[in-house]
N, C-alpha and C positions, 0 to 999 in steps of 0.2 A: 515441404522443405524443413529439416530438422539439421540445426547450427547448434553449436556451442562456441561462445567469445568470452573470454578468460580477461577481464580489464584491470588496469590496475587502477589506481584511482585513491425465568426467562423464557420468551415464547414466541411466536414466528418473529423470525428474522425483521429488523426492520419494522416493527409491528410497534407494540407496549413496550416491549423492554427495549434498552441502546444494549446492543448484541459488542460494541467496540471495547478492549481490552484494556487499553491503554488511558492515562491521563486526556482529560480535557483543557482548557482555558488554556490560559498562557504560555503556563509549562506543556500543553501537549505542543502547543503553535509553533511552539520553537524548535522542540523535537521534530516535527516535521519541516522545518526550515534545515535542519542539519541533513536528514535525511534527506531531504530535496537536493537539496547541495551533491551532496553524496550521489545521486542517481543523476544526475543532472544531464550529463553527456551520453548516456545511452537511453534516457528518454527522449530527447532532442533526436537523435538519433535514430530511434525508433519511430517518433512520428512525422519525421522526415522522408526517410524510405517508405512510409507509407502511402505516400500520397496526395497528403493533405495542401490545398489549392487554398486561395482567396475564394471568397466568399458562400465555402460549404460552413452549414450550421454544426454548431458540436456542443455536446452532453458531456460534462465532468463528472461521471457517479460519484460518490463520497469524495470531494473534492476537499473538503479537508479546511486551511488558509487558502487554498488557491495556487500554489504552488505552481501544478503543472497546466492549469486554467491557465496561465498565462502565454506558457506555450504551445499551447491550443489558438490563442488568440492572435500570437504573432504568425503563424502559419498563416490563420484563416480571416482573421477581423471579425469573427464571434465568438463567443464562450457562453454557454449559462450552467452555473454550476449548482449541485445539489448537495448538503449535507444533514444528517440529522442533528450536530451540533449548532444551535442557535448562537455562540459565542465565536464558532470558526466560522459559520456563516459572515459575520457583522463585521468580524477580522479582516476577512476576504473581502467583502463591498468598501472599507474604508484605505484596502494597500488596492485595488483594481476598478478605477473609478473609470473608466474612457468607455464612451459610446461603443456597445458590442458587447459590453462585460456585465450580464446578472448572475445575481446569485439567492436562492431559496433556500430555506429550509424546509426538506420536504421527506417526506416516506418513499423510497423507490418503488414499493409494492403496492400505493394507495394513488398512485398517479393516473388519470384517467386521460390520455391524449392519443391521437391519430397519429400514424408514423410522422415525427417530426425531423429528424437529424442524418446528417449525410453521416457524421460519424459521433461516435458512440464511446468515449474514455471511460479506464476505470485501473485505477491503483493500488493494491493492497485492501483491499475491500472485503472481495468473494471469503477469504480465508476467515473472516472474525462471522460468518456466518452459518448459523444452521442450518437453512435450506439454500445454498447458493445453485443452485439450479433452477430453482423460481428467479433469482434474481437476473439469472443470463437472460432467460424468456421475457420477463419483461422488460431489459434491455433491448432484445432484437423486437419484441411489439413497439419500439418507439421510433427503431432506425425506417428510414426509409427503403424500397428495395433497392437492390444497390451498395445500399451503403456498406461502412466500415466500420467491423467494431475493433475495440483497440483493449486490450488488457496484461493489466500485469501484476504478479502476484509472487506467493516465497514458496520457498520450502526450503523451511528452518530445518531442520537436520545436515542439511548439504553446508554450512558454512565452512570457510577456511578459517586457520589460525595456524600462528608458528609465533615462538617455539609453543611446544604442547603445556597448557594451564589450566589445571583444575578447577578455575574460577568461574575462566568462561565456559568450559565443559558444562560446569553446575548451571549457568547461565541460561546455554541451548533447551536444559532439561527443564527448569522450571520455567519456562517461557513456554513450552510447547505443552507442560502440564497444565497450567493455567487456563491457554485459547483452549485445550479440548475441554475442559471443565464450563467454560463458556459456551459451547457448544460450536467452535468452529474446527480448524481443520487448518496445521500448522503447515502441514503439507501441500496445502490446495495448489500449489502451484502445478508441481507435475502431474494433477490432473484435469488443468485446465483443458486441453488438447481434446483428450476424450469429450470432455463435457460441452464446449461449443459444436464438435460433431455433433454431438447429442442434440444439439435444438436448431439443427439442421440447415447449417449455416456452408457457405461453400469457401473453396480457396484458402481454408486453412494452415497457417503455416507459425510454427516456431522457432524461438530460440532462448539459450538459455546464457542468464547475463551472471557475471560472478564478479563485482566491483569488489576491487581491492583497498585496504586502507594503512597508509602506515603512519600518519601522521592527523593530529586534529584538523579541522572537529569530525570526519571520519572516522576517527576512533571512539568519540564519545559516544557513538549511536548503540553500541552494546549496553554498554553502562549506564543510559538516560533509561532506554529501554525495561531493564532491568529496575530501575528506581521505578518507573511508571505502574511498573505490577505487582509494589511492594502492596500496597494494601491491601490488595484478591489474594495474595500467597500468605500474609500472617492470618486474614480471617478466619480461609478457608483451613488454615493448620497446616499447610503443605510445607513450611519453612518454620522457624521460631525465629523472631527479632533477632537476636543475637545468631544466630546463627546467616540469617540474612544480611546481617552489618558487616559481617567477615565476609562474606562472599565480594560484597560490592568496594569492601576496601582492597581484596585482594584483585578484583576487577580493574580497581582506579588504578593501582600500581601497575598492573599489567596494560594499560592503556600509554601510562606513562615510560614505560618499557621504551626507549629507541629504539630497540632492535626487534622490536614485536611487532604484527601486521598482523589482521581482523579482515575479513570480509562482511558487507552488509549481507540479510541472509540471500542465498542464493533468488532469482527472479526469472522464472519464466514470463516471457513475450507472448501472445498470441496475437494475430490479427486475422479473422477472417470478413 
């Protein structure tokens, strides 16, 4: 089943190096609170029509603060979530403290367990990785038979905007130059499909979400975004300071724009 819903609104992976693009600590937590916000209704949404009953167990891969751990838990009355950030980890145990809710700091690829989980989350993840086809497989080594796995992911080229701003144009570009220098894959979304085929999952089915934004803090998520990857873009040479301070002022204005609307970047759905 293939939909499209139009809303308004370093070394292995996972290994030695953090493979994630973005700020950590505080300033990332918040970012992913705006962002959560932002996605909030078509992940509900999503793990709704899926399925998901009281008392199936369920996996948060890169859960981040916990965000969508919670709507995991109100569905089912478990969650245990996984990150490799020790600071979003400790974030997440002090805002979801009820019976049903852990959370670890863990490596998805050093994880040694027996099918555990009727279902199987993961958000924004696959894309900041290197090898994100190891990370599917041992995703499905944890699900039970049966089970569900649940993913969602971008691809950043497909975003909307109006009217047309060079800002955010420069935005797309250095954002997507960046994760590939990183070694992930800005695109991973549209090829999620293919790749759960690949490790041989059945019931496959898609859709592709385009959340719209015209107003705060929806609109902030380019702009935070963009601040987050300031340091990996002056290091690396890809921008100059000043040439990156114009971008992001011209970003803020166009955020500020009333009559301007952003999309977060496009997200394919998978569940098989």
């Amino acid at each position: 089943m293939r939909q499209v819903r139009i809303e308004s609104a370093q070394n292995h992976p996972f290994m030695s190096a953090d493979p994630y693009t973005l700020r950590r600590g505080q300033a990332g937590a918040e970012r992913l609170r705006i962002l959560g916000d932002a996605m909030a209704a078509s992940t509900r949404r999503f793990l709704r029509e899926s399925g998901l009953a009281a008392g199936m167990r369920c996996l948060d891969a890169g859960c981040g603060v916990g965000v969508v751990s919670r709507n995991l838990y109100e569905l089912t009355g478990h969650c245990h979530g996984i990150d490799l950030d020790p600071q979003f980890v400790e974030m997440a145990r002090r805002t979801h403290s009820e019976v049903g809710f852990t959370f670890e700091t863990a490596n998805l690829l050093e994880i040694q367990a027996d099918p555990t989980y009727d279902v199987i989350y993961s958000r924004y993840l696959l894309s900041h990785l290197k090898e994100p086809e190891s990370a599917v497989l041992k995703l499905v080594d944890l699900l039970k038979p049966g089970g569900l796995l649940l993913l969602e992911d971008v691809d950043f080229p497909g975003h909307v905007h109006h009217p047309p701003n060079s800002a955010f144009q420069r935005y797309l570009e250095l954002y997507q130059e960046v994760v590939k220098l990183n070694g992930g894959d800005p695109c991973l979304g549209r090829k999620l499909y293919s790749l759960v085929l690949g490790c041989g999952l059945e019931s496959v089915e898609m859709e592709l979400i385009v959340s719209l934004q015209h107003r705060d803090p929806g609109k902030r998520v380019a702009e935070l975004t963009l601040e987050h990857v300031t340091d990996s873009l002056t290091e690396r040479g890809i921008i100059g300071a000043d040439d990156l301070s114009r971008t992001l002022k011209e970003l803020r204005d166009y955020r500020r724009d009333e009559g301007s609307f952003m999309s977060i970047a496009p997200t394919y759905q998978v569940r098989a």
